[in-house]
VMD Tcl script that draws the C-alpha trace (Angstrom):
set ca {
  {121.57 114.40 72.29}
  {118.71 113.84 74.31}
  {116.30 112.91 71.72}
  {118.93 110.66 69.86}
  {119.70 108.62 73.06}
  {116.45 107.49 72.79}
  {116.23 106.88 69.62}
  {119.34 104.75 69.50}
  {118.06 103.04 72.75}
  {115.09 102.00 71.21}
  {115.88 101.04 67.64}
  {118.62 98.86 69.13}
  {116.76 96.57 71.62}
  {114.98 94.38 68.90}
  {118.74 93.49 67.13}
  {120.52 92.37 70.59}
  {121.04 88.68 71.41}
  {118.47 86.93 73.40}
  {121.12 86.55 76.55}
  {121.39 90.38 75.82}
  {117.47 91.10 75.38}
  {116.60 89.39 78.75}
  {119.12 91.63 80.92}
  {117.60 94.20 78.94}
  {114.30 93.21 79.59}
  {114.97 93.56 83.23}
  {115.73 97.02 82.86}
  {113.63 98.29 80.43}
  {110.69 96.40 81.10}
  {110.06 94.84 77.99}
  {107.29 92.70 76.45}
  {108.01 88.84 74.69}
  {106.92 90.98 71.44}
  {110.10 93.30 72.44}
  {107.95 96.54 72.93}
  {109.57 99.01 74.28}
  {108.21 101.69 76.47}
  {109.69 105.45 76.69}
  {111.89 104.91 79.65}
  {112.96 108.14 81.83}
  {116.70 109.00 81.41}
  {118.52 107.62 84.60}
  {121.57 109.07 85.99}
  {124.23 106.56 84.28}
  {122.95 107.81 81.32}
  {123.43 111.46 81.12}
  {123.71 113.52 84.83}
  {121.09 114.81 86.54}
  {121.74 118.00 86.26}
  {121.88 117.64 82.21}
  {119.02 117.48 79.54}
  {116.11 118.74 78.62}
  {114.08 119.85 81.81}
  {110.83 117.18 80.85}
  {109.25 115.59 83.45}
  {111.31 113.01 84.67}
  {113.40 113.58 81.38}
  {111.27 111.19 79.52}
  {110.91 111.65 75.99}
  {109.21 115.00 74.87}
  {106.45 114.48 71.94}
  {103.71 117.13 70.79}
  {100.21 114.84 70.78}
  {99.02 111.70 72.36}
  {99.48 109.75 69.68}
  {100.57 106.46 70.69}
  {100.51 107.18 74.65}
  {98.97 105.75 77.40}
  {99.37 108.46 79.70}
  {101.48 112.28 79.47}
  {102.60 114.66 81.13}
  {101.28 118.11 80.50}
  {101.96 121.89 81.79}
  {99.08 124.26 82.29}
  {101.50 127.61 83.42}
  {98.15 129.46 84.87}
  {98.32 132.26 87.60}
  {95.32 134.53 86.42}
  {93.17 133.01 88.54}
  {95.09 133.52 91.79}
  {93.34 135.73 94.35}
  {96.61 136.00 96.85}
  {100.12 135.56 95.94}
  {101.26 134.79 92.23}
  {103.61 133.01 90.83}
  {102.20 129.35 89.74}
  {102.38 129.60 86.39}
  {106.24 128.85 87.18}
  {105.13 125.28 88.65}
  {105.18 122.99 85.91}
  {108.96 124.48 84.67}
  {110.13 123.85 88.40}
  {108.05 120.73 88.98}
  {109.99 119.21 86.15}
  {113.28 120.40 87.30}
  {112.97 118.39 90.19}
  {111.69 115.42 89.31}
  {114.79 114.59 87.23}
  {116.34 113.03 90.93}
  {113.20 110.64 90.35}
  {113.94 106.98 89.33}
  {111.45 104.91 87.15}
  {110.82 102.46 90.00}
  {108.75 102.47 93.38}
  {110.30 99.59 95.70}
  {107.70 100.45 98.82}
  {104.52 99.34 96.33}
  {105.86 97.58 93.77}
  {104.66 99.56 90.84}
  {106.37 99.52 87.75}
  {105.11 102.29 85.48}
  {107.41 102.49 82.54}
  {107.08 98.91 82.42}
  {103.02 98.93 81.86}
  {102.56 102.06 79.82}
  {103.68 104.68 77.18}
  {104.45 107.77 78.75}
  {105.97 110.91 78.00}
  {105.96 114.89 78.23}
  {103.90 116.91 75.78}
  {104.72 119.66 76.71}
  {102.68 122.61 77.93}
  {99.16 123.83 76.99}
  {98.82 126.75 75.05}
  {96.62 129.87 76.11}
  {96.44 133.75 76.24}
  {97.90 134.93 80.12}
  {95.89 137.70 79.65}
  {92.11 136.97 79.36}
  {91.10 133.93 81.78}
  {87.78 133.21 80.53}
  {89.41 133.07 76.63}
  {91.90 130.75 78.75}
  {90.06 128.31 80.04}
  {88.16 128.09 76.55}
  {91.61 127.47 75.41}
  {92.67 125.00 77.89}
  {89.42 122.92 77.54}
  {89.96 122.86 73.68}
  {93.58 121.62 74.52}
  {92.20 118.68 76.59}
  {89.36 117.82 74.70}
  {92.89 116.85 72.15}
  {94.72 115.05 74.83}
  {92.02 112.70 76.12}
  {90.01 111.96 72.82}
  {92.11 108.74 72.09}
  {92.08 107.52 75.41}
  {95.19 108.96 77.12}
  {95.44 110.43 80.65}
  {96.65 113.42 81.29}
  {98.87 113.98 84.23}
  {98.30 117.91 84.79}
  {100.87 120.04 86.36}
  {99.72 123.32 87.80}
  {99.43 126.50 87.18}
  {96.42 127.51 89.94}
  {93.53 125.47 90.70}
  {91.05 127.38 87.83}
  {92.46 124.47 85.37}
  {90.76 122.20 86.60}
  {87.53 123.20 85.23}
  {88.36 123.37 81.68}
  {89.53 120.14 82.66}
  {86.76 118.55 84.05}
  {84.20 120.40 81.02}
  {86.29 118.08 78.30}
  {86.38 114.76 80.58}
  {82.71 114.84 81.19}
  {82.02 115.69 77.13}
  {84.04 112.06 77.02}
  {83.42 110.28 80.33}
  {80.13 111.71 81.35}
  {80.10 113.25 85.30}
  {83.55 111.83 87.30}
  {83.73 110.79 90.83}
  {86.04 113.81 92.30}
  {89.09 113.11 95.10}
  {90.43 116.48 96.04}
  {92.84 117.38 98.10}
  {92.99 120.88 99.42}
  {92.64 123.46 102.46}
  {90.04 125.29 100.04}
  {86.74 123.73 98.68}
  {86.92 125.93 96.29}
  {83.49 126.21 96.01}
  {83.00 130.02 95.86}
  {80.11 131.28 93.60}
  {81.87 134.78 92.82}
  {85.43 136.46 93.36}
  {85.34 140.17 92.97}
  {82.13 139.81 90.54}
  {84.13 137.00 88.54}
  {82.38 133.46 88.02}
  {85.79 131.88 87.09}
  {88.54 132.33 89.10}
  {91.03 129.60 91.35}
  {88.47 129.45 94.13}
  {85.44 128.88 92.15}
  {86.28 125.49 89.77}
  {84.57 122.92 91.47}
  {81.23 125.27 91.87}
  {81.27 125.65 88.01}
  {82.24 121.97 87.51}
  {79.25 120.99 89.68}
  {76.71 123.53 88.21}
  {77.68 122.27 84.46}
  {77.23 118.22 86.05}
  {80.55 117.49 85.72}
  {80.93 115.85 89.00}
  {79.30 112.66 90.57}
  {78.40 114.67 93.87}
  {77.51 111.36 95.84}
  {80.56 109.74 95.07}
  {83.27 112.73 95.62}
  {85.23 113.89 98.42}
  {87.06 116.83 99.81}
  {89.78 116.10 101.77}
  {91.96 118.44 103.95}
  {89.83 121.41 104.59}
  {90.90 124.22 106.83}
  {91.71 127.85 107.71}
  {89.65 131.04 108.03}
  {86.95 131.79 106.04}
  {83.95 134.12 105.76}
  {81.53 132.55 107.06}
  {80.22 129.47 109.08}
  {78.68 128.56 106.19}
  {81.50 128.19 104.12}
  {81.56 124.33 103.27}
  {76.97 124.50 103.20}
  {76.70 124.92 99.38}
  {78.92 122.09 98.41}
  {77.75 119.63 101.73}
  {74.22 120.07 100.46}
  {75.18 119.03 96.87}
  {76.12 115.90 98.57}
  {80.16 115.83 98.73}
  {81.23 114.50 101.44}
  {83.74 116.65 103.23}
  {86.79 116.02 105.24}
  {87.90 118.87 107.13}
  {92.10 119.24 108.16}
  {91.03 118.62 111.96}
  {89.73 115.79 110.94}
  {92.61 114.25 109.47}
  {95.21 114.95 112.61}
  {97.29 112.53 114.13}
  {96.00 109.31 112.44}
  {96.07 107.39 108.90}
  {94.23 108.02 106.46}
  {94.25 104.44 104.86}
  {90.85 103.79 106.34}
  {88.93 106.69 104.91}
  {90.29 105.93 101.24}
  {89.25 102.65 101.76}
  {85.39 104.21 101.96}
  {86.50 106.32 99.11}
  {87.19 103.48 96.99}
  {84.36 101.47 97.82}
  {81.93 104.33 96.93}
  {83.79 104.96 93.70}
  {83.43 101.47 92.67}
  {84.40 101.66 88.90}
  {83.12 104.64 87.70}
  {85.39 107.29 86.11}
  {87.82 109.11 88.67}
  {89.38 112.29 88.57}
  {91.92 113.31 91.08}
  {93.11 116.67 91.95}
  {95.89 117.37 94.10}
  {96.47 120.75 95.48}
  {99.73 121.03 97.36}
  {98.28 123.83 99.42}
  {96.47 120.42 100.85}
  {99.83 120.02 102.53}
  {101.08 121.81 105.80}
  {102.86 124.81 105.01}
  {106.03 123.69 106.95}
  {106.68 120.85 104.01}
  {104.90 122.94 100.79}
  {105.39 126.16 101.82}
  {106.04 127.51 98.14}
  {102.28 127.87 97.53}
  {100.07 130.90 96.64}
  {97.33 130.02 99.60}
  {99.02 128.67 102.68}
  {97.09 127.47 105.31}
  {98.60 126.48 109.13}
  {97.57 122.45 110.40}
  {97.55 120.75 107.30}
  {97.97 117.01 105.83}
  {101.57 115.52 106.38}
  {103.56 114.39 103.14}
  {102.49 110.74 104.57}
  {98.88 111.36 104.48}
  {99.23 112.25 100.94}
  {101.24 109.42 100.16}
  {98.51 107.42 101.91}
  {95.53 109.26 99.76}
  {97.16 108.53 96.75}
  {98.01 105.10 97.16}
  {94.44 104.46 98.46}
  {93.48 105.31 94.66}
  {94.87 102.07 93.33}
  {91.89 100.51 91.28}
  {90.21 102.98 90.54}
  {89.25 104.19 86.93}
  {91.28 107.66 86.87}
  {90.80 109.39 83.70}
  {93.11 112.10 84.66}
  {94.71 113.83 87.72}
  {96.41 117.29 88.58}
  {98.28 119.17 90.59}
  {98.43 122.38 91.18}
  {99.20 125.51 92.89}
  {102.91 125.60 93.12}
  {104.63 128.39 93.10}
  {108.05 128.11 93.32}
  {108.85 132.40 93.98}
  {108.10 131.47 97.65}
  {109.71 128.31 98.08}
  {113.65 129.18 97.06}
  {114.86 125.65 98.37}
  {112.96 124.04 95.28}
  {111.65 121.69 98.19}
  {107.79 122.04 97.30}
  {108.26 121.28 93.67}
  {110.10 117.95 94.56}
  {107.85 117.45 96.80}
  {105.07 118.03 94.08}
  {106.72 115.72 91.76}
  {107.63 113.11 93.61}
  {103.49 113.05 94.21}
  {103.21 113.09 90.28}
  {105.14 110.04 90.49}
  {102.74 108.64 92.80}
  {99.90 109.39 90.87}
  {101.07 107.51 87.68}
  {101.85 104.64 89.83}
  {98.37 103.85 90.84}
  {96.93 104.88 87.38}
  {94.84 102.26 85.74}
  {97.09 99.02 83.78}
  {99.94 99.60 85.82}
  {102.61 96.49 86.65}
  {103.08 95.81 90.35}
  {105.66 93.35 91.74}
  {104.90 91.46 94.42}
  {106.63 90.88 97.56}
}
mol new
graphics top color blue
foreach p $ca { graphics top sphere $p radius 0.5 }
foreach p [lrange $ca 0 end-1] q [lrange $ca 1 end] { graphics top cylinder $p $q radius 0.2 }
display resetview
């Protein structure tokens, strides 16, 4: 039912009369060529609580063919180090993002008016050997991005986004990084392991996938082992913005700086949600006390508009310690976000 909707949605437009095509054009977004973009399926259409559990219950297709930009699962929690359970995100990050309409009034974007979007699905890879994994996941990628598309990642823990990073620097060369987290994730070793969730950036940075000078940490808190902590990734020349430093104030100003440094070279965002306080995202392997409101993340994300992202996750929720489902909305109404400021996107102005 779901798939045929679509399909009778979409082989339909073309054939209505023009009075008919322009009210339909102000719905669906379409071009004078009557293109028609995949189109999440709004509540008037089938309820909310009905369908196929894709993000945003968009259409569900199994390559990039054709797309602009996807959605994509990574169900990883081998590389947790505290409390398990992420490889459940993506499942319960789409479940709540069906309440999410196509449209975002307070900017003016238009998504599923500017590009061709859907779900692929979820990556494929062995739960029980993490190096194989992340061999597998990088493979996966290296699929997803070669014609162009980005990928929209949902986590799984935070190891992804190495593989991640190894197949966008085979295609982009080294990315500017904007990541959002209480952990640097930085660490050299965890229990003798080189790959792990709080070592991806350290491996990313070692194999040049990152443009040091021209990434940022942002949110950065909580105990740690040493007062050294942050030195290793400070001297490689990221610039670091610890969670004191973002309390009680906006943060439009400092993604302004961002975006400037940036300029138009590519971007890759990550997003973990462990970057937000615990009191709005508590369902989260890592939770650490004094962290970014839902606002400041709003503001980060939005202060990405114009920038050349090549791809974006987010990661670490895990929905076993967040029964009220209220981290995974929260998580997906910040997917949402993220496609809004992705590159080609239609905004309306006020």
């Amino acid at each position: 039912m779901f798939t045929l909707r679509y399909a009778l949605l979409r082989t339909n437009l073309c054939s209505v009369k023009p009075r008919q095509l322009v009210e339909i054009r102000d719905i669906r977004g379409l071009g004078n060529d009557c293109k028609s973009f995949n189109q999440p399926l709004g509540g008037n259409e089938l309820p909310r609580c009905a369908g196929i559990a894709s993000m945003m219950r968009l259409p569900v297709q199994a390559t990039t063919d054709g797309l602009d930009a996807c959605f994509v699962g990574v169900p990883l929690d081998s590389g947790t180090s505290f409390r398990t359970g992420t490889r459940m995100g993506p499942r319960q990050i789409r479940s709540e993002s069906a309440f999410i309409r196509p449209f975002n009034p307070t900017t003016g974007a238009a998504p599923f008016e500017s590009l061709q979007i859907a779900d692929i699905g979820d990556a494929a890879f062995t739960i029980y050997n993490l190096p194989e994994a992340v061999k597998q996941i990088r493979e996966a990628y290296r699929q997803i991005i070669k014609n162009g598309c980005i990928p929209l990642t949902l986590g799984g823990d935070h190891t992804l986004s190495y593989p991640i990073l190894q197949a966008m620097k085979e295609k982009y060369g080294p990315l500017c990084l904007i990541h959002v987290d209480a952990h640097s994730d930085t660490s050299d070793m965890m229990y003798g392991e080189k790959i792990a969730h709080g070592t991806p950036f350290r491996r990313a940075i070692e194999e040049g996938c990152l443009d040091c000078e021209r990434s940022v940490q942002i949110g950065l808190r909580g105990t740690g082992y040493s007062v050294d902590d942050y030195k290793w990734v400070a001297d490689q020349g990221v610039r670091l913005v610890l969670g004191e430093d973002c309390w009680n104030k906006s943060l439009v100003p400092l993604m302004k700086e961002v975006s400037t440094k940036a300029g138009d070279r590519p971007v890759y965002i990550s997003f973990d949600i462990d970057g937000l306080d615990p009191s709005v995202a508590p369902g989260t392997g890592t939770p650490e006390i004094a962290g970014l409101s839902i606002i400041q993340g709003l503001e980060i994300i939005r202060g990405c508009k114009g920038l050349n992202i090549k791809g974006v996750d987010l990661v670490e929720v895990s929905p076993p310690f967040d029964p009220s489902g209220n981290t995974a909305l929260v998580a997906a109404n910040l997917m949402f976000e993220l496609l809004c400021v992705l590159p080609g996107v239609k905004y309306y102005t006020k």
